[in-house]
N, C-alpha and C positions, 0 to 999 in steps of 0.2 A: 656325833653330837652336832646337834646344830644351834650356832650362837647368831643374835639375830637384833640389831638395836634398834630401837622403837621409832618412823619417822614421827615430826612433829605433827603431822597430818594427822596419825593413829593415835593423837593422844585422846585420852577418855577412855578408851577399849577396855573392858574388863578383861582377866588374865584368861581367862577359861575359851571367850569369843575368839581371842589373838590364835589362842594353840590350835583352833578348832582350824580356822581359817590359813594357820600357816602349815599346817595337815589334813586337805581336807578330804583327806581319803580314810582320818581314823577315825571311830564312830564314835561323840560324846562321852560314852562307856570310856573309851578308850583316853582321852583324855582325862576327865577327872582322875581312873587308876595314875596315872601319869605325876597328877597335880599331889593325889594321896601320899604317892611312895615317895616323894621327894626330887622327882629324875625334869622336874619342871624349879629354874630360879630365876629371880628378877635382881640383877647390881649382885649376885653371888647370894642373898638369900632366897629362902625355900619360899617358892610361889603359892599363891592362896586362889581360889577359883574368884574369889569374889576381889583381889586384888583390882585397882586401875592403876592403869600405864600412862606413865607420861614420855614427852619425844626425848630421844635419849637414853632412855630407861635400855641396858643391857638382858637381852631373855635368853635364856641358855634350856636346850631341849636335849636330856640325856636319851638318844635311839641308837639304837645299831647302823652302823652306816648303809648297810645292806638295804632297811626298812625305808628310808629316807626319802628314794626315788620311788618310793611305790604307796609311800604316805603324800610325798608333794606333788600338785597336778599344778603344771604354769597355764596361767590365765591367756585367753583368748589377748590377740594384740589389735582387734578390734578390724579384722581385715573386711576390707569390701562396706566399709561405715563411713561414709565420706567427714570430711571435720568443716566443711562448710558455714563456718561462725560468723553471725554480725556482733563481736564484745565491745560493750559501753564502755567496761571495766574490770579492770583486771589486778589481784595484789597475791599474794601469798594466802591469804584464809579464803578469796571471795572472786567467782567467778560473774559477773552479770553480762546477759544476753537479751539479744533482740530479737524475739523468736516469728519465725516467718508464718507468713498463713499456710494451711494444708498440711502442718505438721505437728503430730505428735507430743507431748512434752513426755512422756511415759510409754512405754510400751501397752500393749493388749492384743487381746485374742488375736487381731486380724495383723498386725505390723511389730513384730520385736525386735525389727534391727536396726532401720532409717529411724530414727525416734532427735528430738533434743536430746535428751541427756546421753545418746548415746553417740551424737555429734561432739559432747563437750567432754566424753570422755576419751572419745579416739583421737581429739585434738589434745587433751595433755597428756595424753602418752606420746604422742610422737612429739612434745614440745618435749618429754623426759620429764613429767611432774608425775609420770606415773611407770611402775615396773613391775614386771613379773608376780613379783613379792609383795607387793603393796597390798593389806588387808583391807583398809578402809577405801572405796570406793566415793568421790564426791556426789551430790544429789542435790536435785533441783526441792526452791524448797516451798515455791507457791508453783501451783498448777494450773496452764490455762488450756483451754477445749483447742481442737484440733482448730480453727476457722478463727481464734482468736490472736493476733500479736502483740508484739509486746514486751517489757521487763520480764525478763524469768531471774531470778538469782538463785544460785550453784555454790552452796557451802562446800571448800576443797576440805574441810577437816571435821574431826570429828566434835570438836569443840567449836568451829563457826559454825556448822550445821544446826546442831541441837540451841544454840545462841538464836540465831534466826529463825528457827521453826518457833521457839518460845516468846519471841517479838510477835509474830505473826496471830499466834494462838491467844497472847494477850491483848491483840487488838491494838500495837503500840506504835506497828508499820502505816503509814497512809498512804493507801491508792489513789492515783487520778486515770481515766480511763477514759478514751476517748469513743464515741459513736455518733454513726450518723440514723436518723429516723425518719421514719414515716411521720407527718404533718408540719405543723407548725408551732413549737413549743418557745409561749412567751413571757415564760418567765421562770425563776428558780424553786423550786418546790422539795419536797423528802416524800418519800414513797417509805410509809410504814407498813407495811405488810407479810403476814408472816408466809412460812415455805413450805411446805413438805412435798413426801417424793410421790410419785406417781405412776404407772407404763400405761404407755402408749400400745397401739393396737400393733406397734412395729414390735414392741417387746424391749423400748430403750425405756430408761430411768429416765425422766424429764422430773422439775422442780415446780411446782405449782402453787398462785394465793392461796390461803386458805384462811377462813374466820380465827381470831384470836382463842384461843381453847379447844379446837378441832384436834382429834387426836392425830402426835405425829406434827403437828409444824409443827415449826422452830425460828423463834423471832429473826425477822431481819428487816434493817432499815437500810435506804442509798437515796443519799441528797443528787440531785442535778439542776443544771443551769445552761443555759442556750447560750455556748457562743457566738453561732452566726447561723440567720435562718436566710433561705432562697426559696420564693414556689411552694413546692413540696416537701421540700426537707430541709430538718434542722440538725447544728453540728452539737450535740452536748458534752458538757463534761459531766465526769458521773465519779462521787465519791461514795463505795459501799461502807458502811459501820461492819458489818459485818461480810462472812467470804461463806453461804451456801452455792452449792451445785446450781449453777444458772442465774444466780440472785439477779441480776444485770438484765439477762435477758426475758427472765421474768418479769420483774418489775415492770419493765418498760410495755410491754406488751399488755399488762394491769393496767397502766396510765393510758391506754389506746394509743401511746407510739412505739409502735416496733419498731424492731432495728431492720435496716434495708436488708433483706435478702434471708429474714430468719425466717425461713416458713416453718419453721416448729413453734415457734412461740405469735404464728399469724403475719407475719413479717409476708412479703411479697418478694418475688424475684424482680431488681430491677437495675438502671445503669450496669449493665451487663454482668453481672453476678448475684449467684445462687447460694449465696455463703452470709451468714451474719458478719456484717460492719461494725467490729469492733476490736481496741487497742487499749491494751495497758499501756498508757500513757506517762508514767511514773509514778517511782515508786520511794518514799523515805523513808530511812529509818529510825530509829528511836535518835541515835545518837549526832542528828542532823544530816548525812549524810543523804543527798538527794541521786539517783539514778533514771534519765528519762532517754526514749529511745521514738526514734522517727517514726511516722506511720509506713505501711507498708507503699510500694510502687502501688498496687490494688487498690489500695484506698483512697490515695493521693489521685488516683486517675478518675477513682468516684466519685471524688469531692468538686472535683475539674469540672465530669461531666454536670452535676448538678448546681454549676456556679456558684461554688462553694470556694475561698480560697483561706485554704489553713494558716495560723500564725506559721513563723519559720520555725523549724524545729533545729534540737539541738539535747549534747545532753550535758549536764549539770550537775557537778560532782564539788561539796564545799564551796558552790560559786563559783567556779571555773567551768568555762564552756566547751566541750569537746563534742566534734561531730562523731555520732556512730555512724559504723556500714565498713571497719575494717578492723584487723586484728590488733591490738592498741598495745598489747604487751603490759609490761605492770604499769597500774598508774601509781 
């Protein structure tokens, strides 16, 4: 038998996910019979596939001891995944990070191990937020492009996760996002323009204006305003209404100002880098809670070179000031 109490992390899970996951060598099939005969309960009654668990909750799995080791497979401990974190913040539901340029938030095709999330997962396991057994896995829960940094937030549970993506998806979080541009932009304006996807002759999905009614956009608008312009470049803040694939970097490239260094969207290589200049520069949430995170050393050096000098930065949780760039522990 195997008895098994729910952490508070996994709460949400439906019964059928947990058995699947805390056996994942038996095939669906084999669960539901499982769940059918009875040999599945939750707090001493008989488990239902559609049941939800909360933290706490007692699961008792009737197997033969024999079956156990050969139904349980222990998770990878994340070896040769370095936990290299810059966290703003830190609590029991909520991970936020400051994610560096040149990397990942997700895995694909070409990199599935060096990734964000899989920094912020090999760093709570060896903090012990995470073990062997643990079902629900934490997940970042806005995405940003490999060359962009910035606020990432990391729901630890299964109920901060789905919390935050449904903040997100209703439009309820507010972005500020910082880039630097091509020209001289002098004054604050909104770029209404809708998106749709496109490929290139490289064979990448890039986001593209498109007339209102074109089939395939999908509306999106992003206010901006010049913080501080020098010469050739100016520094904007950029707030999106909406979160398509590239919206940012489209847009701006619409407006005739690219961003330094995006040559996909017309940008130029210049002040020594071939990478798009831009930072999620904070992020709030519904319930006032503000999260903002330093621009990168790359940035900070491009800004230098093009005599540019940024407000100081800092980040800002309820009004209180903490600098990120180290491991901050709970706030």
């Amino acid at each position: 038998m195997i008895q098994h109490t729910v952490n508070p992390g996994d709460g949400g899970k439906k019964l059928h996910r947990y058995v699947r996951q805390l056996l994942p060598e038996l095939p669906l099939s084999g669960v539901h019979k499982l769940l059918r005969v009875g040999r599945v309960r939750v707090n001493g009654a008989k488990g239902k596939a559609d049941t939800v668990l909360t933290g706490g909750d007692e699961v008792q799995i009737f197997v033969r001891e024999q079956e156990v080791s050969e139904l349980q497979r222990a998770r990878g401990k994340f070896a040769g995944i370095p936990d290299e974190l810059d966290v703003v913040y830190e609590d029991a539901e909520l991970l936020v990070v400051n994610k560096p340029v040149g990397l990942l938030t997700h895995p694909d095709s070409g990199e599935v191990r060096d990734t964000l999330i899989g920094r912020c997962l090999a760093y709570l396991y060896r903090k012990g937020e995470l073990n062997d057994r643990r079902e629900f896995l934490p997940a970042a829960v806005n995405r940003l492009d490999r060359n962009t940094s910035g606020v990432v937030l990391v729901g630890k549970s299964t109920v901060s996760l789905q919390g935050l993506a449904a903040q997100i998806r209703e439009r309820r979080v507010q972005k500020v996002y910082w880039g630097l541009v091509e020209g001289t932009v002098g004054a604050a304006g909104l770029i209404d323009q809708p998106l749709a996807r496109a490929s290139t002759s490289s064979g990448s999905a890039v986001a593209i204006g498109r007339n209102p009614g074109d089939a395939g956009a999908q509306p999106a608008r992003t206010h901006y305003r010049p913080l501080l312009c020098r010469g050739r470049y100016t520094l904007l803040e950029i707030r999106p209404e909406s979160g398509r694939m590239h919206q940012i970097r489209a847009h701006l490239s619409e407006l005739g100002h690219p961003l330094v260094g995006d040559v996909k969207y017309g940008g130029r290589p210049a002040l020594g880098v071939r990478h798009h200049l831009l930072h999620a520069y904070s992020l709030q949430l519904a319930d006032g809670r503000q999260f903002t995170a330093e621009i990168s050393p790359v940035f900070r050096a491009c800004l230098e070179a093009a005599g540019i000098v940024p407000p100081p930065g800092g980040v800002t949780v309820r009004g209180t000031v903490k600098k990120s760039g180290a491991h901050t522990g709970r706030g």
